[in-house]
N, C-alpha and C positions, 0 to 999 in steps of 0.2 A: 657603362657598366652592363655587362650582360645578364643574364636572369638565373645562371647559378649561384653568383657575386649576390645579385640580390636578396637570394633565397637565403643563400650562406649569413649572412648579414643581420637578414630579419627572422631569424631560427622561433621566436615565441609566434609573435600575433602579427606576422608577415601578410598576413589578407586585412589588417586595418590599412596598411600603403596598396596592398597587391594592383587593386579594382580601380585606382588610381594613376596607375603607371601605362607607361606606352606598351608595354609587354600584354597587360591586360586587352587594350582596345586594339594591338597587332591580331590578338586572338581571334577575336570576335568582329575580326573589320568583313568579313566575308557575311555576316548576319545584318539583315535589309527587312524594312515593313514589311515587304512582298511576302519574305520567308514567313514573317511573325503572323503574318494575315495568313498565310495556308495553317501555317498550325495552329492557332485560334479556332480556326474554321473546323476542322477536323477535331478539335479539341470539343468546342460544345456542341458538333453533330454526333459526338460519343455521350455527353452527360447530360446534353438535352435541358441545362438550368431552366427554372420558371424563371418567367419576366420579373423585372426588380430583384433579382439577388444583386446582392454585395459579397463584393468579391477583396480580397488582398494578393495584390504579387509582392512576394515574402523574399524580398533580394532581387528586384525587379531592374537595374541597372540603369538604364536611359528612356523604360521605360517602353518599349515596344511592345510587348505581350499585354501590357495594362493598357495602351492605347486602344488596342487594337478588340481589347474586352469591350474597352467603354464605348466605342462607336458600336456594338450591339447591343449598345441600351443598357448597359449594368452600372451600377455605380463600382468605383474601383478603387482604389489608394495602391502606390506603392508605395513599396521602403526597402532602402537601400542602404547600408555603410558609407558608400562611396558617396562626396560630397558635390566632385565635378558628376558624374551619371544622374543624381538628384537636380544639379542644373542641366543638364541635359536636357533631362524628363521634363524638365521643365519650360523650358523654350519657344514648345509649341504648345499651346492651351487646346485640349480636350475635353469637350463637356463630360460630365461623369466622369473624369479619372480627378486625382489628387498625388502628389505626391510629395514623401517627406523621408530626411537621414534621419536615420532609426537605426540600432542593433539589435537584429532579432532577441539576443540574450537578455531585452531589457523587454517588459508585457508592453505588449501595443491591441490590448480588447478584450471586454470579456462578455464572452456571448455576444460576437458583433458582425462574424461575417458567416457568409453560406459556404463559400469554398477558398478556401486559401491554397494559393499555387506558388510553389519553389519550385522555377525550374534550373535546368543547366547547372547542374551541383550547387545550389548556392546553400547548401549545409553540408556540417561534415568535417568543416575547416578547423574545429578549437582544439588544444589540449588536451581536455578531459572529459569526459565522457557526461562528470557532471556540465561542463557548459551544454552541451551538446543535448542532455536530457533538459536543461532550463530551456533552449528554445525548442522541443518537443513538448515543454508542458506550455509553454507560452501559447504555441499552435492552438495545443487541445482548450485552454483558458480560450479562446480568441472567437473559437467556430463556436456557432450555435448549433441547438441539439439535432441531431442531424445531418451537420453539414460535412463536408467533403474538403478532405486534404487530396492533393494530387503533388507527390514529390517524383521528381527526378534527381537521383542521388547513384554515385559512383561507389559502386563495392570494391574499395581500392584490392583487398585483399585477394575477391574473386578475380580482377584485373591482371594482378601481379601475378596469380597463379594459370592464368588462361593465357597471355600476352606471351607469344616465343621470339618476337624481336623481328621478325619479319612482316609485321604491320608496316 
């Protein structure tokens, strides 16, 4: 099956299979530690966290980005939908990281970390706007007072209107 076939198919909550299929990990087969460890690196030579923050990767996948937090001393958890990326993450043990399947749509803390990071669109996917505010209010439930969200998120709308096809 090709990945129009699949899309066609799974027209509601197509990202519960998505992150699971070979489509997904074809995607992302060019993304390596080495990558996740320059932007880690680059990431807290910008926000400069104090020692001991707790940190969340909020659709963390196999787990790269959380590894590679924890080996600078932060304690970490991911969570992720996808149940193979959860073993994954799993496989190789990391002091400080943790990880667990989770749907952000469901509260996962309240007042419990310093900076919560979604990278690589991993919001944005649901129906309605209210799912989409539930795990925006789950975030802001999550961070304590003070802390820091860092999302990378796709303005599909800005895309479609910027994008002439000769990308």
């Amino acid at each position: 099956m090709n990945i129009e076939k699949f899309l066609q198919r799974k027209k509601g909550a197509w990202f519960k299979e998505w992150f699971d299929t070979s489509y997904y990990h074809q995607l992302y087969a060019n993304r390596n530690d080495a990558e996740a460890a320059s932007f880690v690196d680059e990431l807290l030579a910008e926000l400069e966290p104090p020692p001991g923050s707790i940190m969340l990767d909020l659709g963390c996948g196999a787990g790269r980005h959380a590894k590679q937090l924890a080996l600078h001393g932060f304690q970490v958890t991911g969570l992720d939908l996808s149940e193979s990326s959860i073993a994954a993450a799993k496989l190789q043990h990391t002091p400080g990281a943790q990880f667990y399947r989770h749907d952000m749509r469901v509260p996962f803390g309240n007042c419990r970390f310093h900076y919560v990071f979604s990278f690589f669109t991993s919001f944005g996917y649901f129906k309605s706007h209210v799912e989409n505010n539930k795990v925006m209010s789950n975030i802001s439930m999550s961070l304590r007072q003070g802390g820091t969200l860092v999302m990378d998120y796709l303005n599909v709308k800005y895309s479609e209107d910027h994008t002439t096809g000769n990308e």
